[in-house]
Each structure stands twice: as C-alpha cells, then as structure tokens.
C-alpha positions in Angstrom: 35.2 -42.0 -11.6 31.9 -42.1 -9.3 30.0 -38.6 -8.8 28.5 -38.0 -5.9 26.5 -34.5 -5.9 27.2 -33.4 -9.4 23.8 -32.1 -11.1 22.9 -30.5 -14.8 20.0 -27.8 -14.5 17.3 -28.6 -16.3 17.6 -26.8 -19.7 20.9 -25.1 -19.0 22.5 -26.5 -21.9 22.8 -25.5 -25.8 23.6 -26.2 -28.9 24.1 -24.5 -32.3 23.0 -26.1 -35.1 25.8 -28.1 -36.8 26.4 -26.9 -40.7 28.4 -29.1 -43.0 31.9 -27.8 -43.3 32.5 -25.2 -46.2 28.9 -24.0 -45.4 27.0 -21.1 -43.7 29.6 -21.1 -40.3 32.8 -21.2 -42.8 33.8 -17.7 -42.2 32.8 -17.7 -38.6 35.7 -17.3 -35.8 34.9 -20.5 -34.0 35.8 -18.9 -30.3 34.1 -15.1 -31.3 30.8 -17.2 -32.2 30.2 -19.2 -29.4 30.8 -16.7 -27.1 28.5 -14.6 -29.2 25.9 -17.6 -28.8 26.4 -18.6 -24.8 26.0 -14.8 -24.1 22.5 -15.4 -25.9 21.8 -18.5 -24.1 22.4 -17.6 -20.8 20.2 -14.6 -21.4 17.6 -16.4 -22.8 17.8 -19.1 -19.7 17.7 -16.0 -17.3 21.2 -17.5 -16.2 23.1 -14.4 -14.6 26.7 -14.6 -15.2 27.5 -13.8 -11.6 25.7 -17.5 -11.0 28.7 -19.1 -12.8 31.8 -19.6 -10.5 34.2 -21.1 -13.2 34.6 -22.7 -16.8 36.2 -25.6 -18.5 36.7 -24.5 -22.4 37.3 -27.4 -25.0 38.6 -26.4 -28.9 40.4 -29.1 -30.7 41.5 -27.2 -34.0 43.5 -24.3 -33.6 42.1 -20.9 -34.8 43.4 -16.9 -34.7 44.4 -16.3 -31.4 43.1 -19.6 -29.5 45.8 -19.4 -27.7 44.0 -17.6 -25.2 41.2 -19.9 -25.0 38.7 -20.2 -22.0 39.6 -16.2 -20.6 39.1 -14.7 -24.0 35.7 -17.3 -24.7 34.6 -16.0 -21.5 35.5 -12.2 -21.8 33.6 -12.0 -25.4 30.7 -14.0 -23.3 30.1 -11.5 -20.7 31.9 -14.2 -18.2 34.7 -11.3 -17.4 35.1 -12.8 -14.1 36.0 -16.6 -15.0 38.6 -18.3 -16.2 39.1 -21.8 -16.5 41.3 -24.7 -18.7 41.7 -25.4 -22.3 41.0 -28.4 -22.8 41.9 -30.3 -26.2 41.4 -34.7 -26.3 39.9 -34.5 -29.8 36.3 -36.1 -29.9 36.3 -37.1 -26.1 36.9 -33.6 -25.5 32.9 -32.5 -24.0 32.7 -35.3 -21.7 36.6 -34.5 -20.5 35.1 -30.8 -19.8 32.3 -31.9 -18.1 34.4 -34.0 -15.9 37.0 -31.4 -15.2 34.0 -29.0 -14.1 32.6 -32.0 -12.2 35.9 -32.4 -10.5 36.5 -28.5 -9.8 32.9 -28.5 -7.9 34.1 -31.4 -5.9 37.1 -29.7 -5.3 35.5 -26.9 -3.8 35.9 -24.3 -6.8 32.8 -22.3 -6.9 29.1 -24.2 -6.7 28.3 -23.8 -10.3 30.6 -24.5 -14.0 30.2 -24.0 -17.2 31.1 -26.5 -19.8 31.7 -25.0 -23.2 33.2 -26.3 -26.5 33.2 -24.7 -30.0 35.0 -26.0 -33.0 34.9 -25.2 -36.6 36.2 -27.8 -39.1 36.0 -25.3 -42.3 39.5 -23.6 -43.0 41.5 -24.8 -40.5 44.9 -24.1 -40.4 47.8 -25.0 -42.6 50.8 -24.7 -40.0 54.4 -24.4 -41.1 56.9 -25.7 -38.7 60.4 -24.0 -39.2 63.3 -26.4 -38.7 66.8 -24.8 -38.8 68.3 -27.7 -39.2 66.5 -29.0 -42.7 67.7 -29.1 -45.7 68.7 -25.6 -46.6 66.8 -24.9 -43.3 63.5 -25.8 -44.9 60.9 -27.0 -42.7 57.6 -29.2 -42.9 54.2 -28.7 -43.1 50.4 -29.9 -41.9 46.9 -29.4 -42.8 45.7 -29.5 -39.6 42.2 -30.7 -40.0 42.7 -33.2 -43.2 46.9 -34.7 -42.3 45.2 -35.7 -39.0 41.9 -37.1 -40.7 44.0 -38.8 -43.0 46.7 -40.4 -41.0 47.3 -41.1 -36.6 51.2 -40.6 -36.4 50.7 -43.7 -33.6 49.3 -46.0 -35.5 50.1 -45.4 -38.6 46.5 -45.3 -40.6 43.7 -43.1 -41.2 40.2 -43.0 -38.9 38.5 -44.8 -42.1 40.7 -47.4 -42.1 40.2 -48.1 -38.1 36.2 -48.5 -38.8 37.5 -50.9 -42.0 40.0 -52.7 -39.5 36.6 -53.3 -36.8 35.1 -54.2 -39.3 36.7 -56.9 -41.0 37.5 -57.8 -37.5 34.3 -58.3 -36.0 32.7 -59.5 -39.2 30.3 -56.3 -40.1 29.2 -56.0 -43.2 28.0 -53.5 -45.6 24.6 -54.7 -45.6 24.6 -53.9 -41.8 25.9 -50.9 -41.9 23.4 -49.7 -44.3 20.9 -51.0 -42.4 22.2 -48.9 -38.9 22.7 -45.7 -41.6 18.6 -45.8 -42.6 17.7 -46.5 -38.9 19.8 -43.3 -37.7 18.4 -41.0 -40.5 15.0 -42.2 -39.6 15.7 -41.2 -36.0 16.7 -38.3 -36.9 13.6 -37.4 -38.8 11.9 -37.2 -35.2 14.1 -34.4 -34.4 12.5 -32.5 -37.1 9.1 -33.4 -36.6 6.6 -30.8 -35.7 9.1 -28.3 -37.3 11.7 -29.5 -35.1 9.6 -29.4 -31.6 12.5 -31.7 -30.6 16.0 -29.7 -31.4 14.0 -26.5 -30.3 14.5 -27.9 -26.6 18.5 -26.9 -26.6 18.6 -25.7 -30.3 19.3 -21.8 -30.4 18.1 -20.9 -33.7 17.8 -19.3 -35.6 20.9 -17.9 -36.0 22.4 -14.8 -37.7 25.5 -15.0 -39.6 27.0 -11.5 -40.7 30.0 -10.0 -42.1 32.9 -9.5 -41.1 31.7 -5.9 -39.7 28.9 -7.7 -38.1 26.2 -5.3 -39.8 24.6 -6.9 -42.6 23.0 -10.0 -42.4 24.3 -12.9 -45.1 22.3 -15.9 -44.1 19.8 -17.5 -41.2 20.5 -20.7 -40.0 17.1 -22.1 -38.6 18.5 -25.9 -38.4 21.2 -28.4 -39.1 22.6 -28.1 -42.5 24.5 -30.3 -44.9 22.8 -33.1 -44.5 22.6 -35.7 -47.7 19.0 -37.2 -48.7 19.6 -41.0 -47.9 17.9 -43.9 -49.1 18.5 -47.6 -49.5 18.9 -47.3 -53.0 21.2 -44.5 -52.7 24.0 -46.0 -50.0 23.5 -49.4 -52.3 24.9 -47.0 -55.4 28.0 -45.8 -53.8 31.3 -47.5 -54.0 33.8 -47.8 -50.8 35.9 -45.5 -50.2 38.7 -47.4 -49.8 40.1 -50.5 -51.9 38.4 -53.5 -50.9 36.6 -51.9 -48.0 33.3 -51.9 -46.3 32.8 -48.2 -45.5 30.8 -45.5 -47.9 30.4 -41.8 -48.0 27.2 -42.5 -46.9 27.9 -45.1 -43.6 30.3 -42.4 -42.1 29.6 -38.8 -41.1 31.1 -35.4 -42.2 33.1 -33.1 -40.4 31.1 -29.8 -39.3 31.2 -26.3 -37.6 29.5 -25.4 -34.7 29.3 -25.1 -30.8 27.4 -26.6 -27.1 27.8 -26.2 -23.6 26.2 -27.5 -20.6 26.2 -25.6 -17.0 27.3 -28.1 -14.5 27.0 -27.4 -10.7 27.2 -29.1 -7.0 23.7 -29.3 -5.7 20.4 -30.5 -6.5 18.8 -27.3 -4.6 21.2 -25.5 -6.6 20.1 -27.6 -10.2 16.7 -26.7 -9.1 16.9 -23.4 -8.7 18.0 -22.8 -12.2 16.4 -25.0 -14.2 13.9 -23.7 -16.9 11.4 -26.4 -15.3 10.6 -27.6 -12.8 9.9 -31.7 -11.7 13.0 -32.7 -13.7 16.4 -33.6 -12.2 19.3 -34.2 -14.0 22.4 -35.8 -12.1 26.0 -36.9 -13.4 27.0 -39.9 -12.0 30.0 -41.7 -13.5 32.7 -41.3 -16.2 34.9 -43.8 -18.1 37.5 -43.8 -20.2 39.5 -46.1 -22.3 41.9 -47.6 -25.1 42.4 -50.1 -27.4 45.0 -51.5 -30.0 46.5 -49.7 -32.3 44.0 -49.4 -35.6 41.1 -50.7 -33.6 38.8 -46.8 -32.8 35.7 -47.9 -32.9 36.0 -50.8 -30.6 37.4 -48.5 -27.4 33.5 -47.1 -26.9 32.9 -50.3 -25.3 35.4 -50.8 -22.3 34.9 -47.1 -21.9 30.8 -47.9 -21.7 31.7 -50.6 -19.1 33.8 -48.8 -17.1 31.2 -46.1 -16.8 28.5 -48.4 -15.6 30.3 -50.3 -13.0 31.4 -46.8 -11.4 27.8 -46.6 -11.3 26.9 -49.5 -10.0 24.6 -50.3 -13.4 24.1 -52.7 -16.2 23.1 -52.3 -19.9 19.7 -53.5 -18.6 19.5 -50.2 -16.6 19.7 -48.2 -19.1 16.7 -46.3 -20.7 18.4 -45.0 -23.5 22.2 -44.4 -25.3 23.7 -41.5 -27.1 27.2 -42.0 -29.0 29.6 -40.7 -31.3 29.5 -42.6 -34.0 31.5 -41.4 -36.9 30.8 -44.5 -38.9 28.2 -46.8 -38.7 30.7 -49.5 -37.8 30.8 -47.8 -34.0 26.9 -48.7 -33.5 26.8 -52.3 -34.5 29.9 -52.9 -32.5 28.4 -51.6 -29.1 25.2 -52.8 -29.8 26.4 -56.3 -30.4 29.0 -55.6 -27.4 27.0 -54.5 -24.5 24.6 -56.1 -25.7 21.7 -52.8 -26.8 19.0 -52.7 -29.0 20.1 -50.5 -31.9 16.8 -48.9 -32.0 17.1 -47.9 -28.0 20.1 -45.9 -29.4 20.5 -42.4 -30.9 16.4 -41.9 -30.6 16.7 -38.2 -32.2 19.8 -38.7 -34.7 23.2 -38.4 -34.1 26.5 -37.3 -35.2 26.7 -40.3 -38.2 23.7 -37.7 -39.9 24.3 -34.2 -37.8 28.0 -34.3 -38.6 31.2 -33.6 -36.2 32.5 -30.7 -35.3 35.0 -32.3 -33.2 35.0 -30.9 -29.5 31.3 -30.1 -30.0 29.9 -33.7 -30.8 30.1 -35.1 -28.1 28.0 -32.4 -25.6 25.1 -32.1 -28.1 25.0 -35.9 -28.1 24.9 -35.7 -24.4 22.0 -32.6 -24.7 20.1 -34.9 -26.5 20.6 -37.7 -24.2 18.9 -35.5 -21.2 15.8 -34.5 -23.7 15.3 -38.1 -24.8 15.6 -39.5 -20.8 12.9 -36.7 -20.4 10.8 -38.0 -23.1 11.2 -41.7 -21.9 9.7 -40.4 -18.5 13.5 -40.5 -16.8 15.5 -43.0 -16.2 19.7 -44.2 -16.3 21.4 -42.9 -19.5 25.0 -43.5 -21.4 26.9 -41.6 -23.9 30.2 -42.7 -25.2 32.0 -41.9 -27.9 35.3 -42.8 -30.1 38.2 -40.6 -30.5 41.6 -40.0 -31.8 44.1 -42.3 -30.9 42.2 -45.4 -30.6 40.7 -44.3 -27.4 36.9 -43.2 -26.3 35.1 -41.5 -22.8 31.6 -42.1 -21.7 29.6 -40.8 -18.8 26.1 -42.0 -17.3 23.3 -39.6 -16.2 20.1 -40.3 -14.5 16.9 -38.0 -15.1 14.0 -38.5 -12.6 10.6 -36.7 -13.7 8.0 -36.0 -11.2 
C-alpha cells in the first residue's frame, strides 16, 4: 500500500521508557498507564484533544477489562470523544495501527489520528478455558505470555527455535551474532549520551510509578531499565539456549513493559501546524507486509522490506537509515545480507535486541526513533520492519525533509 498525503507532526509521538519485565511497570495496568502518559504528552505537545478526530488502539496481551480497549484508553486519556479499533497482530501490531489510521484519513474520517499501543509483558494472564465436554468436564489452560513464547500452535516450535532454524539455514553463526549484539549495545550507548539528549526527543520521563491508590510515590523511572552489561567476553561465556543451537541469552532480547504512540494526520499544512518544530516534515509513504514458511520468523522482514520499497518507488540505496524489530540478532544479519544494508546504517540509537519488547509497543518506538535519527542524518528515505508471530513481519517507509 502507497500513501499519498499521510504526514507525522513533527514531535507528536512518545514513548515510555521500556523496563524489563518483573520490574518497576510490573504492577502497572497496561491500558490505565498509557492513558495516564498520552494525557501527559499531548499536554506537554500543546496537542488539544479536540485536534484528534479518531484513534487506532493496539494491545496484544490481554489485561483486566481490555475488553474495552481504544473507548476506555481514550476516556482515561481525556480523548472522551474518540473511539477507534482494537487492534491485536502481535509484534506488527504499531505499524498495523499506523496504517489503519493512515487508511481512516484517506477514507475521510476526521483530518487527524492517533496511533497508540501499550503492552505489559509482566503478569499476564493465566486463562482457563472451560470445556464441558472434558474429561469429568475439565478444561485446559494457558499462560498467555510464556505458552505463546514457547510454542506457535501453526508451526509447531518456539520463536527461539525460528531464529535457530534461519540460522542454520542461512549459515549465521555465533561469532556473527555476537558481533551484530556488541554493535547494537554500542548504538545504543548514543542514546544515552549527554544524559540521554537523544531518548529525551520522544522519551517522557521521568516517570512516576505509585500505588495502587495513586498517592505515594514507589519509584521514578528516568530511563530504560533492565538492561544487562554486555561485553565480548561476557556473550563468549554463555552457553545456547537450546541443544546444539546458535542463540544466547545474550544475542536475543527480553520481553518488557511499556507504551508509544504516534499522531498521524492528512495534510502537510495540517503536520505543520502541530509540529513542536518547525523546518521538519515527516511523511508516511508506503507499507508492506508479508510471510514465510513455517519455522522461518526472522526471514519474513525481508519480502516485507521489499514490498514496502517498491510501493514507494525506492531501493535499499535510497535509504538513509533502517529501524527493525529484531528480537534476535539472527533478524539483523539476515536483512543486512538480504537487502543488501550496512549493519552499522541500522538501528543508529539501539533497538529492541537491547531496549526489550513489549510486544505491540516495539515496533512504534522503533519507528519514533527512525524519525529522530532521519532528523539527525539531515532527512532523507527511512524503513522499519519488523518480525512477528506466525512467521510473518510489516514494514513501512517515511521520508523526513529538513529545511
């Protein structure tokens, strides 16, 4: 799918920072929190909530009362007057929101979207399906967050083994993943340079986390948290995590809590107008989608990529720079080789492998971050794309011009 008038404002987007699961967002409502958060952001942007016409909501692991999704995320936001889809397609779910606002502004529904997402990996559910017909009418059970890690009813195997399967596959290595691991926490040391001058661009920090009777204060969160110390030596000390395999601990990420959300509206007047500077201009301009065989996750980025850039009209050689979702190191080396892109032109500021994944989240800070780092690079044509369950992946292009 080809965009034709669909813009970003420049700096109408946010993040949370991302905290390792079991950590300071544990005990946090997922939905509750980023409400409380996109209230404070739109403040902060001087973004009145009577300038926001609709809004595509994205959770992929079900928490108390989700069922009401986008109208209750918008209600607790001060967004009374939207409502909006529910959107769940696992990681792929930002860029799927961004294109279902996208395709509502084309459609003629209101001039101006929001795209929010907000997942939170610690203590999700354990479901119990009755079945009446079971043994002595006993029914079965799943843990939704680790059954689905651990095993795609599809295929048949676990997300570790898909990055062990490309892998073995494509003839990647240890030594190579290793290598990509370093040059990813290395990026992501930029980030935090200058006390994170970077992350402070879409970062809204710090943040408050409370009781339960939202009066006393427990913690501040000024940054990403529950991130491991990594070092050559240290990845060469850890054993695979699986039999014979290729894949560490320490070449894959870790799930996380947190939330982001981008505005998304029909004009470049429009973009302009609330932009928290001026001289930059953010436009979407394609989407792609895709999916591969059974086993095989970390290869679909890469027909999802291409299919992206031919909507476009544009070539790897376009591109300025490349955000992705890259829950194992494997993902990287495989587009990099695929497209062909220098590994170093990727993931400038860090990335999911070392932020963690939050699930429905990852994806639209990766994306943030792909707007700042087109900014730093002076503009120019950008990609995100990104694995997710089921062996498939999404991607979108962007193009900043700065003037």
């Amino acid at each position: 799918m080809q965009f034709s008038d669909v813009w970003v404002p420049y700096g109408a987007y946010w993040s949370s920072p991302f905290v390792a699961w079991q950590g300071s967002f544990a005990t946090l409502p997922p939905i509750p929190f980023a409400a409380e958060l996109t209230k404070r952001a739109l403040a902060e942007r001087g973004i009145a909530p009577a300038q926001l016409d609709g809004l595509c909501f994205g959770t992929t692991i079900p928490s108390k009362h989700a069922l009401y999704g986008a109208p209750w995320f918008a209600g607790l936001a001060g967004l009374e007057h939207l409502s909006g889809p529910t959107i769940n397609q696992a990681c792929a779910t930002s860029v799927r929101c961004i294109v279902e606002a996208a395709q509502e502004l084309h459609a003629g529904s209101g001039a101006a979207w929001l795209a929010a997402t907000a997942d939170r990996t610690s203590n999700g559910p354990h479901i119990y399906y009755p079945d009446p017909t079971g043994p002595g009418g006993t029914g079965s059970a799943e843990d939704w967050v680790m059954d689905n890690f651990g095993r795609d009813p599809w295929a048949g195997n676990s997300m570790l083994q898909t990055a062990e399967n490309v892998a073995r596959e494509a003839g990647i290595t240890r030594e190579a993943q290793e290598e990509l691991t370093l040059l990813r926490y290395a990026q992501y040391a930029r980030a935090l340079a200058d006390d994170g001058a970077f992350l402070s661009k879409f970062m809204l920090r710090p943040v408050e986390v409370r009781d339960a009777r939202g009066k006393k204060v427990l913690k501040t969160v000024t940054g990403d948290e529950g991130i491991f110390p990594t070092t050559r030596d240290g990845l060469a000390g850890l054993r695979p995590v699986l039999p014979d395999g290729t894949v560490t601990f320490g070449a894959q990420t870790h799930p996380a809590d947190g939330n982001a959300a981008i505005v998304v509206v029909s004009s470049r007047g429009r973009a302009r107008a609330m932009s928290r500077t001026t001289g930059i201009d953010v436009q979407v301009l394609s989407y792609g989608q895709s999916r591969v065989k059974k086993g095989f996750m970390p290869m679909a980025t890469v027909p999802a990529a291409r299919q992206a850039l031919e909507r476009a009209g544009l070539t790897p050689r376009d591109l300025a720079s490349i955000t992705s979702h890259n829950p194992f190191a494997v993902n990287d080396i495989y587009l990099s080789r695929e497209l062909p892109f220098h590994p170093e032109k990727m993931n400038r500021h860090g990335s999911s492998l070392v932020w963690g994944h939050p699930q429905g989240p990852t994806g639209m800070r990766a994306i943030i971050e792909l707007i700042e780092d087109l900014v730093v690079q002076g503009g120019g044509y950008g990609l995100f794309t990104g694995c997710a369950a089921g062996d498939s992946a999404a991607a979108l292009t962007i193009k900043v011009s700065v003037s």
